[in-house]
C-alpha atoms as one frame of an Amber mdcrd trajectory, in Angstrom:
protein
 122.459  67.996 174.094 121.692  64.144 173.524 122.757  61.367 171.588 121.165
  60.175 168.037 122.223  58.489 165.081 123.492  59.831 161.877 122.732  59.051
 158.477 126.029  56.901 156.216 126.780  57.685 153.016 123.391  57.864 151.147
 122.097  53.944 149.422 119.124  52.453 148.826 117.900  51.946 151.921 114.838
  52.397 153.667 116.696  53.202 156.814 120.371  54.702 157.433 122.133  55.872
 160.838 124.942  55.502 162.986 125.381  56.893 166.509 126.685  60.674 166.970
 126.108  63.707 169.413 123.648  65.812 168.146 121.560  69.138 169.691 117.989
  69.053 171.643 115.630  71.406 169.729 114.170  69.866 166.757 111.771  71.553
 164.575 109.162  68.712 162.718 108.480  70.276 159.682 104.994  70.206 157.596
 104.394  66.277 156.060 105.445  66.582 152.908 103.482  64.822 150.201 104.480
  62.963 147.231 101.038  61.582 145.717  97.699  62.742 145.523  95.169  61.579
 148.028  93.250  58.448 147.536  89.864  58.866 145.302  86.788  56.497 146.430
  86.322  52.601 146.498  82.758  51.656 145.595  83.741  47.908 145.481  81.757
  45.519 147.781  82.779  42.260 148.974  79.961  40.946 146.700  81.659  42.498
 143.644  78.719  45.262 143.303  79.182  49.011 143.578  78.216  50.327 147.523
  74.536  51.740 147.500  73.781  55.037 147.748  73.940  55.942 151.584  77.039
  53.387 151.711  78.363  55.350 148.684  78.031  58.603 150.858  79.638  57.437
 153.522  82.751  56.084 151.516  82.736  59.759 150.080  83.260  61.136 153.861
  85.531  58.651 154.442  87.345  59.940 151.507  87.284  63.480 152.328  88.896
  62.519 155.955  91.435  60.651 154.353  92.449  63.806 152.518  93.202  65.559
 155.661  95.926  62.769 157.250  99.122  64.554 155.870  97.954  67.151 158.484
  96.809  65.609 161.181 100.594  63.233 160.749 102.376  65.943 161.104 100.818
  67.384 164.028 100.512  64.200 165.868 104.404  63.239 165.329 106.173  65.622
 168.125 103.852  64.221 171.026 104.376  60.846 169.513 107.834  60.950 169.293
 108.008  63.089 172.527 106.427  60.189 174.648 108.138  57.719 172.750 111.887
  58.695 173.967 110.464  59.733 177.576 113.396  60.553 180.033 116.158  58.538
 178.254 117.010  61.572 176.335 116.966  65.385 176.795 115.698  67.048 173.874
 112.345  68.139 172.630 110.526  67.706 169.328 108.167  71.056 168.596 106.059
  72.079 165.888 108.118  74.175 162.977 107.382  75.833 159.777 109.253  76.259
 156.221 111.717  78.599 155.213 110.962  80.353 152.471 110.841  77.533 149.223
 111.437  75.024 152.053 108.449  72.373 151.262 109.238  72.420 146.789 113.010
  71.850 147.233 112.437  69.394 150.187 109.800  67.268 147.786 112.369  67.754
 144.977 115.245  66.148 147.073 113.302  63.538 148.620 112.199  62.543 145.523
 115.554  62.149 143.981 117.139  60.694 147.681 119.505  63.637 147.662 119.338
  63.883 151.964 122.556  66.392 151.970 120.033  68.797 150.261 117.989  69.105
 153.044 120.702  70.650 154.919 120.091  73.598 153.733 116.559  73.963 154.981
 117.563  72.638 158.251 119.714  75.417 158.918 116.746  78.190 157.463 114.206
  76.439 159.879 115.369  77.311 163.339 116.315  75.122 166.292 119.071  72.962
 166.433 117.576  70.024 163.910 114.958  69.345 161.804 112.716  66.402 161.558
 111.540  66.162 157.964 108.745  63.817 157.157 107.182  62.814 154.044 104.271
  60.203 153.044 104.611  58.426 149.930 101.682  57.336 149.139  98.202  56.491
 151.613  95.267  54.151 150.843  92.011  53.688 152.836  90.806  50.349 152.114
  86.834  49.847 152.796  86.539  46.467 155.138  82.810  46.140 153.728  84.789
  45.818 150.260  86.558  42.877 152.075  83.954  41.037 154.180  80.271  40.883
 155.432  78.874  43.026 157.635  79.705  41.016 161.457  82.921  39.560 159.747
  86.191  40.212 161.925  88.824  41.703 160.194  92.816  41.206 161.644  94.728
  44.840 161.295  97.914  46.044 162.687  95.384  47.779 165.234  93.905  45.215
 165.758  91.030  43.141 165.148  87.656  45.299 163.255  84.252  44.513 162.979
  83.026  44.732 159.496  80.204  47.468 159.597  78.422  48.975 156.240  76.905
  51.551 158.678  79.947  52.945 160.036  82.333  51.997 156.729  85.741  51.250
 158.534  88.722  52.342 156.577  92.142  50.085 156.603  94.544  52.382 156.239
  97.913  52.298 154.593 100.307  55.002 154.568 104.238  54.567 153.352 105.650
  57.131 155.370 109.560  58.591 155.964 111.757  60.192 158.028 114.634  62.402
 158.164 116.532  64.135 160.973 118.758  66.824 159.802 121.075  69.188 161.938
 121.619  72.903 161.321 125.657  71.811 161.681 124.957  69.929 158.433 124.799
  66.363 158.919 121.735  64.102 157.743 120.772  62.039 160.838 118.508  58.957
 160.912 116.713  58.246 157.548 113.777  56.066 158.101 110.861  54.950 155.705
 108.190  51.933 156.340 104.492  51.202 155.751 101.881  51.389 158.831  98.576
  50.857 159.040  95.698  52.222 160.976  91.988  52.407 161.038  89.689  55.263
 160.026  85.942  55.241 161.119  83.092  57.152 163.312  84.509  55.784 165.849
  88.410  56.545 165.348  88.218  60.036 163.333  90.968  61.252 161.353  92.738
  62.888 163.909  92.903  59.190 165.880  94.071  57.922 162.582  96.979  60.198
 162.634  97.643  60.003 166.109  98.032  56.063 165.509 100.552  56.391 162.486
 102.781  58.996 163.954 103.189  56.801 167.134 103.831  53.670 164.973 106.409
  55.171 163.067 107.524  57.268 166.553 108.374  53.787 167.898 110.233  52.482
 165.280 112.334  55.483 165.125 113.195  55.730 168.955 114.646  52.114 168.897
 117.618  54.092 166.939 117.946  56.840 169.078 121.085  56.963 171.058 119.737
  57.706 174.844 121.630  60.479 177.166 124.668  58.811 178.251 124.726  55.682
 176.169 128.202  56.674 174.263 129.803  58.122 177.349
């Protein structure tokens, strides 16, 4: 068993709990997505569309950014996982759907009715659910912010402009909500984070960066093993 914090009645808030005593298995659902992924930016910082082997690149870059809904949700367990440490003595794994799971989850996130997800919760195995959704993601080309050598300040950090690698800023709205199979919503979380998608840091990276960003955030709400005692 360990201790987390439980969702209040539902408002419109990005973020909801209070504390409560809560099982250890917790099943982290598929990222659920509520917008299509970004199209291309040909935009240069001169105000010109990107040449043709820029233009490709921003097309790969594109394609990648298609793929970070997955690579999120793999990426939040371990994130999560290492984030809480030995202050607390349950485990995030991998789950899957029930049956219908992923439409009605989309449909009640959508209309901020968290007691819906109960239901799934309770059809997904383990003792909780973690359901996550994005909102909406953008990949932002730094060559269509600066010149190539420019320096460009991001949450991870400062990035050198470069029109032969094509750095993406990345900007993803993401959300979170921990759900019991007893039938109480636990903490509901939603912020923006940022990362940075290039040769250099692939897509999986990307991912990897976002779900520990948001992993942080959400332990700081986490009641540890022995805190209410």
């Amino acid at each position: 068993m360990w201790w987390v914090a439980t969702a209040l009645a539902a408002q419109p808030l990005s973020w909801d709990f209070a504390a409560r005593w809560a099982p250890g298995e917790v099943r982290v659902l598929p990222l659920v997505t509520l917008s299509e992924a970004p199209g291309i930016v040909l935009d240069t910082w001169i105000g010109r569309p990107a040449p043709p082997e820029q233009a490709r690149l921003r097309e790969r870059r594109t394609r990648e950014l298609a793929w970070l809904p997955r690579e999120l949700w793999l990426a939040m367990p371990t994130a999560i996982n290492s984030s809480l440490g030995e202050s607390w003595s349950g485990e995030f794994r991998i789950g899957t759907w029930p049956t219908g799971g992923s439409d009605r989850a989309r449909a009640a996130i959508g209309r901020a009715d968290w007691d819906a997800l109960v239901s799934i919760a309770r059809g997904a195995g383990g003792d909780a659910v973690l359901v996550t959704w994005i909102a909406g993601w953008e990949g932002q080309p730094l060559t269509a912010l600066g010149a190539p050598g420019d320096i460009v300040d991001t949450a991870g950090g400062p990035v050198v402009v470069d029109s032969r690698d094509e750095p993406y800023l990345v900007s993803a709205a993401m959300g979170a909500a921990l759900v019991t199979r007893d039938g109480e919503v636990c903490v509901r979380y939603a912020d923006r984070f940022e990362a940075i998608l290039s040769g250099r840091y692939p897509v999986d990276r990307t991912g990897r960066d976002l779900a520990r960003a948001m992993a942080a955030e959400l332990s700081t709400v986490w009641v540890r093993d022995g805190e209410l005692d």
